[in-house]
TIGULO-655777 format. One record per residue (C-alpha): x, y, z; chain. Coordinates in steps of 0.2 Angstrom, whole numbers, always signed. Each point is the difference from the previous one (the first is absolute). Layout:
N
((X,Y,Z),A);
...
This chain:
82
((-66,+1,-58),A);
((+9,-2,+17),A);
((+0,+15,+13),A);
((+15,+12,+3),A);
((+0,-10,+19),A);
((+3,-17,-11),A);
((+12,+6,-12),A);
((+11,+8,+14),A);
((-1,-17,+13),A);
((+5,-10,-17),A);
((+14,+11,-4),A);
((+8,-1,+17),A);
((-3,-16,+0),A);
((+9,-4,-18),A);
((+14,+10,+6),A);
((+2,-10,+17),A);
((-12,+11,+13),A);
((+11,+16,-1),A);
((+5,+14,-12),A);
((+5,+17,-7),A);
((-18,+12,-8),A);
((+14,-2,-17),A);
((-3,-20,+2),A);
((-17,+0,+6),A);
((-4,+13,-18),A);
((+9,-16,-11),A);
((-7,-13,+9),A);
((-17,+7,-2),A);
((+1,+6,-17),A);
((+6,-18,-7),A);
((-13,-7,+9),A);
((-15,+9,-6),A);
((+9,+1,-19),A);
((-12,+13,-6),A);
((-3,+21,+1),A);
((+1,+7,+16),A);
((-7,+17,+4),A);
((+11,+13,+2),A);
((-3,+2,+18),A);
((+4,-18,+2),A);
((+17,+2,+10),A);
((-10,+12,+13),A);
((-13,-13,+3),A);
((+11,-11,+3),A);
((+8,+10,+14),A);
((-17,+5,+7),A);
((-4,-18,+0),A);
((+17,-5,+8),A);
((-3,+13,+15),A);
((-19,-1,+0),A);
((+4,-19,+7),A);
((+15,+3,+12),A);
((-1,+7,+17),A);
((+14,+10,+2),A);
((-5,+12,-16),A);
((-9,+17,+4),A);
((-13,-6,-14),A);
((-4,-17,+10),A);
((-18,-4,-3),A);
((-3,-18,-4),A);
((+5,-17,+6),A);
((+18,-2,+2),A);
((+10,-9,-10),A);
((+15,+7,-3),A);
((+16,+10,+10),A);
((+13,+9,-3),A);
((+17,-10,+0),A);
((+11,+14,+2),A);
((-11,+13,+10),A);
((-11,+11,-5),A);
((+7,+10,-16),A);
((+9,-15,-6),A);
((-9,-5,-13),A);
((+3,-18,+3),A);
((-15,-11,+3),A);
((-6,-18,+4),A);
((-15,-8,+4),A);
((-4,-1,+18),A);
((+2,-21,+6),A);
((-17,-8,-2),A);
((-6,-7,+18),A);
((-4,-19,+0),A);
């Protein structure tokens, strides 16, 4: 099964490297198609934050930012450097 991380780059990228938690939530559940845990949504936010710079949670590699500004709830994936 693919990692939280995996699930979340796919998503964006499915729905053109930016979007709404509500989009991100769909994009996700159609592409794992099976139960979710009830905490599911949460993870995904502590994910999302856990791997963007400007969050208070930032811990991990970044990936993402905030579109928006912090509080938006708009994300996209950071661009990949070549």
């Amino acid at each position: 099964m693919a990692t939280w991380i995996s699930d979340i780059v796919a998503a964006l990228s499915n729905l053109g490297g930016a979007a709404t938690y509500d989009q991100i939530y769909a994009e996700i559940k159609r592409i794992r198609g099976s139960a979710l845990p009830n905490s599911w949504k949460k993870i995904i936010q502590r994910e999302i934050q856990a791997h963007a710079r400007e969050s208070s949670g930032f811990s991990g590699q970044p990936l993402f930012y905030s579109v928006d500004g912090k509080g938006a709830g708009v994300w996209a994936l950071l661009p990949v450097p070549y």
